[in-house]
C-alpha positions as CSV (number, residue, x, y, z in Angstrom):
1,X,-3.4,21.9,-17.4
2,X,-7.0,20.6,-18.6
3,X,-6.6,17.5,-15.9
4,X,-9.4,16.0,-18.4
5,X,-8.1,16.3,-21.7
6,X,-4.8,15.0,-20.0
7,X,-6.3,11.9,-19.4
8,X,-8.6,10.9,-22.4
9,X,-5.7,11.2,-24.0
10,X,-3.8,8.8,-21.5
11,X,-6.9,6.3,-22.1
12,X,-6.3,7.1,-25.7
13,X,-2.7,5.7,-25.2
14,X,-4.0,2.4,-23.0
15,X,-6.2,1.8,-25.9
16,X,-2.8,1.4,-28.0
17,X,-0.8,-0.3,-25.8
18,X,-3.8,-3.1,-25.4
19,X,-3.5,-3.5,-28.9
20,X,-7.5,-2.6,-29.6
21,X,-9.0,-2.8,-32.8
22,X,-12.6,-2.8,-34.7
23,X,-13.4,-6.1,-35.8
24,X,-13.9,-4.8,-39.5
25,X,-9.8,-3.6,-39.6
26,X,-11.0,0.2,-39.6
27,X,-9.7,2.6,-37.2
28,X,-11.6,2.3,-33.3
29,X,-13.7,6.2,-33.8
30,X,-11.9,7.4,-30.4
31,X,-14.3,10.9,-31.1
32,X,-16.7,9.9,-27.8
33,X,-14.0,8.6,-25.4
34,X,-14.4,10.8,-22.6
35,X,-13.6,11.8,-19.4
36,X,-15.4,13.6,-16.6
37,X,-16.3,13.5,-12.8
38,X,-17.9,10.6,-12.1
39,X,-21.7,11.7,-10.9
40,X,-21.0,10.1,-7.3
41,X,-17.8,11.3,-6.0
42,X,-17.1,8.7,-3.8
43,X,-16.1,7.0,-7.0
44,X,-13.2,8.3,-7.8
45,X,-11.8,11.6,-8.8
46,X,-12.4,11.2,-12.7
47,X,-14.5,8.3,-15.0
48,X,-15.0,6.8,-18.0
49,X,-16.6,5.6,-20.8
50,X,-14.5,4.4,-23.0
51,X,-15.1,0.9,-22.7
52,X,-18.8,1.3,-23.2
53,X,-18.0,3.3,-26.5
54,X,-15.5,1.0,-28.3
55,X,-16.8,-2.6,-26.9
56,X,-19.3,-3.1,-30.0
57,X,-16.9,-2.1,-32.5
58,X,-14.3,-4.3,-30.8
59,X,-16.5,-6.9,-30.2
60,X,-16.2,-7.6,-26.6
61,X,-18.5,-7.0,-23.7
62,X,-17.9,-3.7,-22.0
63,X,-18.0,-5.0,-19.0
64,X,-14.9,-7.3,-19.7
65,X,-13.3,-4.4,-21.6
66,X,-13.9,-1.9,-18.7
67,X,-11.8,-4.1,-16.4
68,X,-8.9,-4.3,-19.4
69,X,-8.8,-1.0,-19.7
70,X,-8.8,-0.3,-15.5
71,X,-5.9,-2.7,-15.5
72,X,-4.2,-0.3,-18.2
73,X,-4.7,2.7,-16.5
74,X,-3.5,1.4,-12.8
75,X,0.2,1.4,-14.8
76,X,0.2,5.3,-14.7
77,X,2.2,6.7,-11.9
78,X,-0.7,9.1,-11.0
79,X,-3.2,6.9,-10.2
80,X,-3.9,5.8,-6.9
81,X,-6.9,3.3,-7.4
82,X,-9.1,2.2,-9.9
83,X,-12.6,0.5,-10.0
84,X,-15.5,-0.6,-13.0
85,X,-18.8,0.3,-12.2
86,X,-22.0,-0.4,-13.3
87,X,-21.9,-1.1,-17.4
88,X,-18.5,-0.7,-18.2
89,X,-17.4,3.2,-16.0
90,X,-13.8,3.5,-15.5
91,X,-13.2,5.1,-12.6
92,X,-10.1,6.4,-11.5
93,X,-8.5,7.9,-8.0
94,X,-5.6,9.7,-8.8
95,X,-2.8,10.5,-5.7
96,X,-2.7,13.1,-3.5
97,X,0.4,14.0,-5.0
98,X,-0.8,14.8,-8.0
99,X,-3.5,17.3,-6.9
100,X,-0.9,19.1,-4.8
101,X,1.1,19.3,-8.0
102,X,-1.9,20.8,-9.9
103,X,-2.3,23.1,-6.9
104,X,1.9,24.2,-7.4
105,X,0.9,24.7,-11.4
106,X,-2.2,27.1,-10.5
107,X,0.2,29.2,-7.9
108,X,2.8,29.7,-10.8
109,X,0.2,30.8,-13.0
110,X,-1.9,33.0,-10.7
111,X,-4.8,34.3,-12.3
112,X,-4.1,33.0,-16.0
113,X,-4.6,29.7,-14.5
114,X,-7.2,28.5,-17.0
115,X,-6.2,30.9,-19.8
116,X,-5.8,28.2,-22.7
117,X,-5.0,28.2,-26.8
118,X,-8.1,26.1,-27.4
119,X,-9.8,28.4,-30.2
120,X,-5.6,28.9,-31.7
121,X,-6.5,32.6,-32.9
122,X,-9.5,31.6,-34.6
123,X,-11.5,35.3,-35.6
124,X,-14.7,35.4,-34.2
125,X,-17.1,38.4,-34.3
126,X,-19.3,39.0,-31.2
127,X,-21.9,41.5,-31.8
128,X,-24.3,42.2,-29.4
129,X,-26.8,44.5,-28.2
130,X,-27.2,46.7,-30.6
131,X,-29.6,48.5,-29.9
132,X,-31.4,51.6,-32.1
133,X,-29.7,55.0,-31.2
134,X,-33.6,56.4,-30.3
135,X,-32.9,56.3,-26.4
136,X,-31.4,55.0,-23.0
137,X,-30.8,51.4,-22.4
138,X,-33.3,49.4,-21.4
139,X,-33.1,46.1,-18.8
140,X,-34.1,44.1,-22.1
141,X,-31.0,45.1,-23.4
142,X,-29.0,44.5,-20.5
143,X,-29.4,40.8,-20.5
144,X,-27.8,40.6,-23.9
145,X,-25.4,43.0,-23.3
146,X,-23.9,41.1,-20.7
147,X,-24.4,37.7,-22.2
148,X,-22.6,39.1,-25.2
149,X,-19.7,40.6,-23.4
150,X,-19.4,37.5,-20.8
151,X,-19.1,35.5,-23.5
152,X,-16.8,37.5,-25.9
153,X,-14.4,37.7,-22.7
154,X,-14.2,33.7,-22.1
155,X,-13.4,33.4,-26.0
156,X,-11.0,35.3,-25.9
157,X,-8.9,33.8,-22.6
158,X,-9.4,30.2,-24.4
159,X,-7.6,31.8,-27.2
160,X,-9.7,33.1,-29.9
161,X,-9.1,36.2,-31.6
162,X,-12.3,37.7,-30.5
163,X,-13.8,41.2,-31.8
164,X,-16.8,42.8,-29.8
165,X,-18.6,44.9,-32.3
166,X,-22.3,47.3,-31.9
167,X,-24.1,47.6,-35.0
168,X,-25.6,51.4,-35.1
169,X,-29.0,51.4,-36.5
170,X,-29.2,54.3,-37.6
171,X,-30.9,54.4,-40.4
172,X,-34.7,54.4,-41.5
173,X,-38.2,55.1,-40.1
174,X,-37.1,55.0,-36.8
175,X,-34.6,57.6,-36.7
176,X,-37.0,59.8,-38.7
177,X,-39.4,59.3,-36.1
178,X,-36.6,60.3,-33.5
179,X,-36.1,63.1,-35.8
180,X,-39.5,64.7,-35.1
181,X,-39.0,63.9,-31.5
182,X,-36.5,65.9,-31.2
183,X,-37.3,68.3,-32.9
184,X,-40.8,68.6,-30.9
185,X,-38.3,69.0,-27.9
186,X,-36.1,72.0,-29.7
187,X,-39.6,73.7,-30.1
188,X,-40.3,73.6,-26.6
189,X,-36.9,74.7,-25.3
190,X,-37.5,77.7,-27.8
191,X,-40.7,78.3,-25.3
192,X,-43.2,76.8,-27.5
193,X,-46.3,75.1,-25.9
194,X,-45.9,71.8,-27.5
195,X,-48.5,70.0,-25.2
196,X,-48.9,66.4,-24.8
197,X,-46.5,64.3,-27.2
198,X,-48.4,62.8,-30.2
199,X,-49.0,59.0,-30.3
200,X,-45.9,57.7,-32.8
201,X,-43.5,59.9,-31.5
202,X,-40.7,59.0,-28.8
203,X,-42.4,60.5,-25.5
204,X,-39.5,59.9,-22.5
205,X,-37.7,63.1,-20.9
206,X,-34.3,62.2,-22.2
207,X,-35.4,64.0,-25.3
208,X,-35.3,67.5,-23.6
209,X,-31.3,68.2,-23.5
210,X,-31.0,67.1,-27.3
211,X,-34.0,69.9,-27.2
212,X,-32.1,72.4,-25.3
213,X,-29.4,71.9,-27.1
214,X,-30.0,72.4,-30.1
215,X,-32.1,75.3,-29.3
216,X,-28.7,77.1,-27.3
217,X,-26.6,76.2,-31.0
218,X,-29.1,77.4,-33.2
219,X,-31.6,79.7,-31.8
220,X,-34.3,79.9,-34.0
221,X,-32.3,78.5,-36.8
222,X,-34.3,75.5,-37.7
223,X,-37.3,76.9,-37.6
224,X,-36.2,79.2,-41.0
225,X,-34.8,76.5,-43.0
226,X,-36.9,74.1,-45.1
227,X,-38.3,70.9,-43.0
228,X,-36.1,68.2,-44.8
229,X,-32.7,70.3,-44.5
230,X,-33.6,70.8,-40.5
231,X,-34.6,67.7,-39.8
232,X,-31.2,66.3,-41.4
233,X,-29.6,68.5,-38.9
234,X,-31.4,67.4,-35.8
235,X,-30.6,63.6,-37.2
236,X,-27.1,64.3,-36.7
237,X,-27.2,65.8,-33.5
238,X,-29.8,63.3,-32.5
239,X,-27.8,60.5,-33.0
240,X,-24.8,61.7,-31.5
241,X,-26.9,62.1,-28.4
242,X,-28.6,58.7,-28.6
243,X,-24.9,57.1,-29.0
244,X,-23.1,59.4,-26.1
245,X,-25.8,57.7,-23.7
246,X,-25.8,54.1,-24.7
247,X,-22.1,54.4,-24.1
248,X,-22.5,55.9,-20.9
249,X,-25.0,53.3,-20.0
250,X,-22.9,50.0,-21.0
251,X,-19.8,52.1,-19.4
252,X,-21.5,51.7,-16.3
253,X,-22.2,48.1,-17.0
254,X,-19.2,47.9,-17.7
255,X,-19.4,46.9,-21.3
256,X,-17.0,48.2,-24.0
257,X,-17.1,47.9,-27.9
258,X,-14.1,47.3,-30.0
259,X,-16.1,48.6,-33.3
260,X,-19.3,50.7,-33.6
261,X,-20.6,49.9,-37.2
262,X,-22.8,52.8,-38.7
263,X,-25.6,51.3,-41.2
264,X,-25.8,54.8,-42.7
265,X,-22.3,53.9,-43.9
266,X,-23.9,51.0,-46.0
267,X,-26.2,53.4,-47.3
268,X,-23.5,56.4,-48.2
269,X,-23.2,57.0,-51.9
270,X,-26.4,55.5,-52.7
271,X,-26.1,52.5,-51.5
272,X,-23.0,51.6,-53.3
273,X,-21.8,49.0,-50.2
274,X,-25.5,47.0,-50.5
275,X,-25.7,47.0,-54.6
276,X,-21.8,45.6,-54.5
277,X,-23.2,43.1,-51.6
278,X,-26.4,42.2,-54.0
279,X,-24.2,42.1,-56.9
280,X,-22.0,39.6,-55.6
281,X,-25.0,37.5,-54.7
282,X,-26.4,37.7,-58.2
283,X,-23.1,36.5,-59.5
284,X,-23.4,33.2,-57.5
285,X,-27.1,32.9,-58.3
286,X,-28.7,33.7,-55.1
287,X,-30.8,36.4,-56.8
288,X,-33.7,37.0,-58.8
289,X,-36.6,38.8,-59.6
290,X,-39.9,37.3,-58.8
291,X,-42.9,37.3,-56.5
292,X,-43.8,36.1,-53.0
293,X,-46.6,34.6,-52.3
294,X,-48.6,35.9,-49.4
295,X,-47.7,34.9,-45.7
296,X,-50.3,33.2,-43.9
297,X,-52.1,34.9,-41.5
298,X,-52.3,38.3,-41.3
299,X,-50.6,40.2,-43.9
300,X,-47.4,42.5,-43.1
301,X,-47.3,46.0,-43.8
302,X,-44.5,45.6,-46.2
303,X,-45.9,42.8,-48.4
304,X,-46.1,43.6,-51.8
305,X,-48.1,41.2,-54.6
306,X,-45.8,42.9,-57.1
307,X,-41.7,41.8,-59.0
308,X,-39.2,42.4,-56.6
309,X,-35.4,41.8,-56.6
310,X,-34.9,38.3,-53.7
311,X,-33.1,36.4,-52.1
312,X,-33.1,32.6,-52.9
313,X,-32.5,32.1,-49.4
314,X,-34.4,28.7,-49.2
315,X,-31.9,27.2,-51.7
316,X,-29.7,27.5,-48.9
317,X,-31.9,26.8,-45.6
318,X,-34.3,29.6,-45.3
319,X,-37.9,29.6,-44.9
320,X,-38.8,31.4,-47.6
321,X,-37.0,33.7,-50.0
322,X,-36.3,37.3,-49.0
323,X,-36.8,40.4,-50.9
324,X,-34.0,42.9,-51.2
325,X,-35.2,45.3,-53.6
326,X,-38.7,46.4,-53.4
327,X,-41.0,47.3,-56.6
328,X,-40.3,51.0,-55.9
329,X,-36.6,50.4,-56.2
330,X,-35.9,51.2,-52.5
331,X,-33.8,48.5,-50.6
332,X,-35.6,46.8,-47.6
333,X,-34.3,46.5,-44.0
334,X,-32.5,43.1,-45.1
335,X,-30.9,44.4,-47.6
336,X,-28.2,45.8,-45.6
337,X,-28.2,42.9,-43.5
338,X,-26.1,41.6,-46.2
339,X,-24.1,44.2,-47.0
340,X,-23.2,44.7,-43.4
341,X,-22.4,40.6,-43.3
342,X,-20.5,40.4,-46.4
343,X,-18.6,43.4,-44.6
344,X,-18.0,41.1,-41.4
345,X,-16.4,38.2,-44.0
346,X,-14.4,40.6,-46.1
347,X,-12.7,41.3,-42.9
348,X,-11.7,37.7,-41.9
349,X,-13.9,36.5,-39.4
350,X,-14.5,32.7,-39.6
351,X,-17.3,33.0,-36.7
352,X,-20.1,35.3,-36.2
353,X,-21.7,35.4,-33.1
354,X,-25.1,37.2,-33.0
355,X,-26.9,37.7,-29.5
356,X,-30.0,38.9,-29.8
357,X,-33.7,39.2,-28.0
358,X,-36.0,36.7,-27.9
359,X,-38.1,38.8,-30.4
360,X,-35.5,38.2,-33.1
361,X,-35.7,34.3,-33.3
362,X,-37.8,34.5,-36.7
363,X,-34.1,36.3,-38.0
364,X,-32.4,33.3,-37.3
365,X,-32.9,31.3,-40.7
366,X,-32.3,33.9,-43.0
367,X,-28.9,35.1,-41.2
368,X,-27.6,31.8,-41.4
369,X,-29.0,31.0,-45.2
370,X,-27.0,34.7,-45.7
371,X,-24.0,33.4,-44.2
372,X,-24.0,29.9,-46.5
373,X,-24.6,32.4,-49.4
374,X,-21.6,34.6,-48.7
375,X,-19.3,32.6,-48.2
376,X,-20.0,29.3,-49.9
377,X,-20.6,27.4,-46.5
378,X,-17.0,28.8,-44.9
379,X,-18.3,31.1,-42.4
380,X,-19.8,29.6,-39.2
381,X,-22.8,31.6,-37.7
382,X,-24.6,31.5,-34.5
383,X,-27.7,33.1,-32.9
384,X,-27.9,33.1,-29.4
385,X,-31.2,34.3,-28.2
386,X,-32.1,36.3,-24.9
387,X,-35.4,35.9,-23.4
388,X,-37.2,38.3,-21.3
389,X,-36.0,39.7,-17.9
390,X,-38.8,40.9,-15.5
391,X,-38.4,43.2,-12.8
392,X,-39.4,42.9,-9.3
393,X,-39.3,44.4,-6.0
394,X,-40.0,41.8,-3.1
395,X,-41.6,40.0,-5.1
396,X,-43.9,42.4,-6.9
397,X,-43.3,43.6,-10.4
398,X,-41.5,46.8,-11.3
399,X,-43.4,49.7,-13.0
400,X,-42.0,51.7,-15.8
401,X,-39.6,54.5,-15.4
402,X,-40.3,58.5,-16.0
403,X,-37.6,59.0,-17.4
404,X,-38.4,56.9,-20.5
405,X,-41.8,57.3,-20.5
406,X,-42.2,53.3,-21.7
407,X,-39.6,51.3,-19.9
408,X,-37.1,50.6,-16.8
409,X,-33.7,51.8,-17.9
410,X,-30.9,50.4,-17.4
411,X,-29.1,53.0,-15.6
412,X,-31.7,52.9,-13.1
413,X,-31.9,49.6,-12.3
414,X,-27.8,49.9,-11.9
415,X,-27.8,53.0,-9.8
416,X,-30.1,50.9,-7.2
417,X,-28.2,47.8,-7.1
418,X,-24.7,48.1,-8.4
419,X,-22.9,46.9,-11.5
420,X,-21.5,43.6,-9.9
421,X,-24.8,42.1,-9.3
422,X,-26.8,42.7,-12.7
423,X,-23.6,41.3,-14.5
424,X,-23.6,38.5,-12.6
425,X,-27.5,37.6,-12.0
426,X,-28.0,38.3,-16.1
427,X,-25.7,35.3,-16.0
428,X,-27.1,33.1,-13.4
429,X,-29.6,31.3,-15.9
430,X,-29.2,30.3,-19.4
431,X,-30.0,32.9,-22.0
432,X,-32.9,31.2,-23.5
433,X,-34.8,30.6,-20.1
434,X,-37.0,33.6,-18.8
435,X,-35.2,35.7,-15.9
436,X,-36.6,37.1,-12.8
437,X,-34.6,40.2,-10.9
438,X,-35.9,41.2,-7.8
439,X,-34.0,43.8,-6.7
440,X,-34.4,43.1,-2.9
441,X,-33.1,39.6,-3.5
442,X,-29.8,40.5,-5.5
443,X,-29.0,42.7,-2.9
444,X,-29.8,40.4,0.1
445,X,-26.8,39.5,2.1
446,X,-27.0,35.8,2.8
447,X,-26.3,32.1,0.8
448,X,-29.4,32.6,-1.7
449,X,-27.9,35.7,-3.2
450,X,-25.1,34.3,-5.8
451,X,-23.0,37.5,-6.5
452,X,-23.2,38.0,-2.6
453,X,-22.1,34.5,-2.0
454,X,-19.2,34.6,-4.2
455,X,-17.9,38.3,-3.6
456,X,-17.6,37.1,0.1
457,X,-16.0,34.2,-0.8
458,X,-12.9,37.0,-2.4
459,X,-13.1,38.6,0.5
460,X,-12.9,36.0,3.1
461,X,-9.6,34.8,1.1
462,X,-8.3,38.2,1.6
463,X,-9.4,37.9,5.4
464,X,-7.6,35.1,5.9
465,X,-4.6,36.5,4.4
466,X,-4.4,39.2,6.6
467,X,-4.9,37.3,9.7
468,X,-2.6,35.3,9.3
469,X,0.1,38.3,8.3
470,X,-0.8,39.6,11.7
471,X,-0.8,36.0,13.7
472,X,2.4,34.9,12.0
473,X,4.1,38.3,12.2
474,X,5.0,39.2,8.3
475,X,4.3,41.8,6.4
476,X,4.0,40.0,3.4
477,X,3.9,36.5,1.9
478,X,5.1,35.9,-1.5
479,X,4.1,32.5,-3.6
480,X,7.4,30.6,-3.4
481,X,6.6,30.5,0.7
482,X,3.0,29.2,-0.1
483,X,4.4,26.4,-2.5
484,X,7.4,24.6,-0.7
485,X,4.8,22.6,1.8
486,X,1.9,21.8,-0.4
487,X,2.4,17.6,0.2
488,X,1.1,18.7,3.7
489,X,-2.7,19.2,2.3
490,X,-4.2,15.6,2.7
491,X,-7.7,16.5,4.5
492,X,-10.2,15.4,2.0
493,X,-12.0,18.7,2.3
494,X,-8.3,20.7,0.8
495,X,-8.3,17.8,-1.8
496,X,-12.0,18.5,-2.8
497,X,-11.5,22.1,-3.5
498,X,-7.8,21.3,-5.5
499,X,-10.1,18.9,-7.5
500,X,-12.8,21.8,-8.1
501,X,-10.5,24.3,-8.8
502,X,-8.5,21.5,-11.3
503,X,-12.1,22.0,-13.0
504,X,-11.3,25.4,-14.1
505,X,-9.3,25.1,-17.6
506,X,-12.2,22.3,-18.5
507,X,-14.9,25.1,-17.5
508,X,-13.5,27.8,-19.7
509,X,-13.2,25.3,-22.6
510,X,-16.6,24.4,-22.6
511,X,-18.1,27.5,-21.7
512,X,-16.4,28.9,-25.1
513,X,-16.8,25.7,-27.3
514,X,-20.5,25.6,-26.1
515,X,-21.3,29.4,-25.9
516,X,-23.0,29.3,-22.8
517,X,-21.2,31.8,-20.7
518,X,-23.9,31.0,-18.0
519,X,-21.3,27.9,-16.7
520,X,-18.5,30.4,-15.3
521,X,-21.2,32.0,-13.1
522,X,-22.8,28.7,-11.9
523,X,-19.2,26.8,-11.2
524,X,-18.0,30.3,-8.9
525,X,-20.9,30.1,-7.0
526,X,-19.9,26.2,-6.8
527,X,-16.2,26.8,-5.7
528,X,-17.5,30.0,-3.3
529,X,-19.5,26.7,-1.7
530,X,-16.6,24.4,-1.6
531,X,-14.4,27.3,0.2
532,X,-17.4,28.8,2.9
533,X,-17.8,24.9,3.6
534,X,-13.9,24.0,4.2
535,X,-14.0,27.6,6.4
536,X,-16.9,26.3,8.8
537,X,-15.0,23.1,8.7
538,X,-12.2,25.3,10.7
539,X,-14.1,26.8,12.9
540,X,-16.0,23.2,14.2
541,X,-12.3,21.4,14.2
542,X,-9.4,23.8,15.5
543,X,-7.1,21.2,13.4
544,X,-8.4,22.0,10.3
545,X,-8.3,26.1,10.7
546,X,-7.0,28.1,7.6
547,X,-3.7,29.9,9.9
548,X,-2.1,27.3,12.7
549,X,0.0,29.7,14.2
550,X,1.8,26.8,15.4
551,X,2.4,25.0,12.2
552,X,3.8,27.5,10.1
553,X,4.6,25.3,7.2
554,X,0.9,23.6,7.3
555,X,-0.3,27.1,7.5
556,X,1.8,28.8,4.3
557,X,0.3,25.2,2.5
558,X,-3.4,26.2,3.3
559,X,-3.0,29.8,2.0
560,X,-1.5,28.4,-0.9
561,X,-4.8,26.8,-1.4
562,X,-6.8,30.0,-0.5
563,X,-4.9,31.8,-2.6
564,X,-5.4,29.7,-5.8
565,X,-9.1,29.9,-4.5
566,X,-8.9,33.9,-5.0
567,X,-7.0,33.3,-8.0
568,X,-10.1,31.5,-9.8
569,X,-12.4,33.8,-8.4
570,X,-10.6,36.8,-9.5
571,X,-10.0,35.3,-13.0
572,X,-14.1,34.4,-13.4
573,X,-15.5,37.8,-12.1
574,X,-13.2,39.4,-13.9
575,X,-14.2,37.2,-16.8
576,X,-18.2,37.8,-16.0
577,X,-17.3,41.4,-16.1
578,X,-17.5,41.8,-12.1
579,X,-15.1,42.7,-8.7
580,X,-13.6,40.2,-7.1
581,X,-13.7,42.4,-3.5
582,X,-11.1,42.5,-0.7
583,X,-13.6,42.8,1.5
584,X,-17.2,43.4,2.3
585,X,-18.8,47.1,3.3
C-alpha cells in the first residue's frame, strides 16, 4: 500500500463530507492536495496542505480551514492525533496499530513489497549507452549505463512495460576508421613492422586479437584482394569484435539489453528504411529543400552554403532546421535518427527515454522536435543527461589505461573494486551533477562508504537471523511465526523504521514518475541508517535487543521487522542492479 496516496485520497473524501466548494460553483482543483512526512517528525507521522491549497478558492482563511479539515480527519479509525501547524499544515499521527498492520502487509508480500501498477503497462523505450562498436567501455559510459538500467528496472516494478534497447553505431566515418585500425593490426600479426600507430587511427591494444585473428582466418588473404572488398571484410569482423566486448563489459556490470539495433540496418538497401522515414515527413510537411544560414562562430566541418533536403524542425520546437540530405545526395548522421525513431513509434512505444552524456545536450531539441513530428505530438520523449565522472585514487586523479591507449576502461575500474559498488556510487548523485569515484573511498569499510553501509545493513539482518535460530533453538523460522505478535512493537525506534519502510511504494513511484533513479540509492542508504541505529539502540539497552531469548513472542515480532528491513533492501539492490549480501568477507 502507497500509505500516502491512501490518504490524500482520505482528505479527498473529508473534503466531500464537509461539503467544500469554490465560491464561483466550479469544481475545488484537488490536483495539489498532498500528502507527505511532515519536515519535523515530531509532528506527526504524515501532513498536509490541503487547506492552504483550497482556502482561496473556498474563500475561507486556511488557518480556519486547516482546523475543519483536522476535525474531519480525527473521524478515521487510523488516526491517533491530529494538530494545525503554522499556515494551515494538517498533521496527522496515525496508531500504532496501523503501522504494525503495514508491517503484516510487507511480510506477506516479501520482496514485491513496493512492486505497484502505477505506469498500467504503459510502453516505454529505455535506450542507453550506446556506445560506438570502436572499443572497450569506458567509465564515461558506465555512469549512463547504470543510470539507464537502474532506471529501466524501477519502471518496470511500478508497472510499465519497459524495453531496454542499445543502439549499434555502426555505421560511417568511424567504423571506417576502425576499419584501417584493424586492419594496421592484421598487418602486424602477419609480421609486418607497422611502427608507431598514425594520428586518426584507434591506437589501444585491444585492436591486436581482432589482428591476430583475422590473420589466423585468412593468412595473407586480404592483402591480395582489392582495398575496398578487404576492408568490408575486416568491418564485419571488426564489429563483431567491438560488440562481443561491450557485452562482456556491461555483463560484468551487470547490464543486459533486451534489443541491440544495428544502424547499418537503416542503411541496408540503400537507405530504403531512412527515404520511407523522410518520405513520411514530407507528407506531413516537415520537409523541404532550402538553405541554412551559417552558425555563428566557428563554422562546422559539415556546413554547406548550398540546397539541401531539411527538416523544419523549428516549426515544431527546434533551434534551427536540420538537414537530412546533403547537396551530394548522401544522408547526414541525423538522417537515421529519424528513421531509427519512427522505427521506435511504429513499434508502439508511447515513451522514449534517451540517456545520454553530457556532450549530447545540444541533441536534445532536435530529438524532441523529431518526436512532435512523427507522431503528431503523441509520443512522449525525454533526455536525461550524464555528466562527467572523474577518477581518483586517495584523492589524486586516475591516469589513462594501456590498454586503451586514451581512456580508463570500464572493466578495469570493475576488476579493482567490484560490480556492487560502481552500480551503486554511479547512483549516489543525480545524473546531471558531476561525479567523483575514488576508488580507495568506495571500497573503504566504514559509515562514509554508501554501498558498504547498506550491504552491511543485509548482512546484519541475516546475522540476526541466525543468532537468534541458534539462541532460540530452531532451525528455521517461517513468516507466519514472525507475524502473529507484531502489536508487541511499540518502541518509537521499531515504529520509525515501519514508517520508513511504509516509504517504500511512495519511493518507487516517484523515482519512476520523476526519472531519477538516484532516490532508491539515497532512501537504502537512509533505511541501512534507521536499522544500524535501532541495532546500537540494542546493544546500549538490553530491553531493546533484536533476539530476547526470554520473550520469544517479542522476539519472532522484532525479526518480523528485520526481515521486512532485508526485504526492502533486497528489493532496492536488486533494483540498482546490486547484492543484497548475507554477510560480509
Amino acid at each position: 500500500m502507497n500509505i500516502f496516496a491512501d490518504f490524500s485520497n482520505r482528505v479527498v473524501e473529508a473534503v466531500e463530507r464537509l461539503g467544500l466548494q469554490a465560491r464561483d460553483g466550479s469544481p475545488l482543483d484537488l490536483a495539489r492536495v498532498t500528502m507527505e512526512p511532515p519536515r519535523d517528525p515530531s509532528h506527526g507521522d504524515l501532513a498536509t496542505n490541503a487547506a492552504m491549497v483550497l482556502s482561496k478558492a473556498v474563500g475561507e482563511n486556511p488557518r480556519a480551514l486547516g482546523e475543519r479539515l483536522a476535525a474531519a480527519m480525527a473521524e478515521e479509525a487510523d488516526v491517533a492525533e491530529v494538530s494545525v501547524a503554522g499556515p494551515g499544515f494538517v498533521n496527522l499521527r496515525l496508531s500504532d496499530g496501523f503501522w504494525q498492520a503495514r508491517l503484516a502487509e510487507m511480510l506477506d508480500l516479501s520482496t514485491n513489497y513496493g512492486r505497484s501498477d502505477a505506469g498500467a503497462g504503459r510502453k516505454v523505450n529505455v535506450e542507453y549507452v550506446s556506445a560506438n562498436p570502436t572499443g572497450p567501455m569506458h567509465v564515461g559510459h558506465c555512469r549512463g549505463a547504470v543510470v539507464g538500467d537502474a532506471l529501466a528496472n524501477i519502471l518496470a516494478f511500478a508497472g510499465y512495460d519497459v524495453t531496454k534497447e542499445y543502439y549499434i553505431n555502426d555505421a560511417g566515418v568511424q567504423i571506417d576508421v576502425l576499419a584501417r585500425s584493424v586492419m594496421l593490426r592484421y598487418r602486424e600479426a602477419l609480421g609486418e613492422a607497422v611502427g608507431a600507430i598514425p594520428d586518426g587511427l584507434y591506437p589501444g591494444d585491444y585492436l591486436v586479437p581482432v589482428g591476430k585473428a583475422l590473420a589466423e582466418e585468412f593468412g595473407t588473404k586480404l592483402l591480395e584482394m582489392p582495398e575496398p572488398d578487404a576492408l568490408d571484410i575486416v568491418k564485419e569482423r571488426a564489429i563483431d569484435a567491438m560488440m562481443a566486448m561491450i557485452r562482456d563489459d556491461l555483463a560484468a556490470l551487470n547490464v543486459r539489453h533486451d534489443v541491440f539495433f544495428s544502424e547499418r540496418t537503416l542503411h541496408a538497401g540503400n537507405g530504403g528504411a531512412i527515404r520511407s522515414a523522410i518520405n513520411d515527413l514530407t507528407l506531413k510537411g516537415h520537409v523541404y529543400k532550402g538553405k541554412l544560414p551559417p552558425p555563428k562562430g566557428q563554422l562546422p566541418e559539415d556546413w554547406e552554403d548550398r540546397e539541401q533536403t531539411l527538416f523544419r524542425s523549428t516549426a515544431v520546437g527546434d533551434d534551427i532546421d536540420r538537414p537530412l540530405i546533403k547537396s551530394d545526395g548522401q544522408f547526414t548522421y541525423f538522417a537515421a535518427d529519424v528513421a531509427y525513431m519512427k522505427d521506435k513509434y511504429a513499434r508502439g512505444f508511447e515513451h522514449l527515454i534517451y540517456v545520454l552524456g553530457a556532450d549530447h545536450g545540444g541533441y536534445v531539441k532536435r530529438l524532441e522536435a523529431l518526436a512532435r513530428a512523427i507522431s503528431d505530438g503523441k509520443l512522449e520523449l525525454t533526455a536525461l543527461l550524464c555528466q562527467l565522472v572523474k577518477l581518483y585514487r586517495n584523492g589524486e586523479p586516475v591516469r589513462m589505461s594501456k590498454r586503451s591507449g586514451e581512456f580508463v576502461t570500464l572493466r578495469e575500474v570493475i576488476d579493482e573494486v567490484g560490480r556492487d559498488p560502481v552500480r551503486f556510487m554511479m547512483l549516489y548523485r543525480k545524473s546531471d551533477a558531476p561525479l567523483d569515484f575514488d576508488f580507495a573511498k568506495v571500497t573503504e569499510q566504514s559509515k562514509d562508504n554508501p554501498v558498504f553501509y547498506v550491504q552491511y545493513a543485509s548482512a546484519r539482518c541475516h546475522s540476526v537471523f541466525r543468532q537468534a535460530r541458534e539462541q532460540l533453538g530452531v532451525e528455521s523460522i517461517d513468516r507466519d511465526t514472525l507475524r502473529r505478535s507484531l502489536h508487541l512493537l511499540t518502541d518509537e525506534g521499531e515504529l520509525a523504521l515501519i514508517r520508513k519502510l511504509a516509504e517504500y511504494p511512495r519511493l518507487i513511484e516517484s523515482a519512476a514518475q520523476s526519472l531519477e533513479p538516484h532516490r532508491l540509492a539515497f532512501y537504502l542508504y537512509d533505511l541501512a541508517s534507521q536499522l544500524h541505529a535501532q541495532w546500537n539502540r540494542g546493544s546500549d539497552t538490553d530491553s531493546l535487543r533484536f533476539v530476547k531469548v526470554n520473550s520469544p513472542e517479542l522476539t519472532y515480532a522484532r525479526l518480523g521487522l528485520v526481515q521486512a528491513v532485508l526485504d526492502v533492501i533486497t528489493s532496492g539492490m536488486a533494483l540498482i542492479g546490486a547484492e543484497a549480501p548475507s554477510e560480509m568477507r
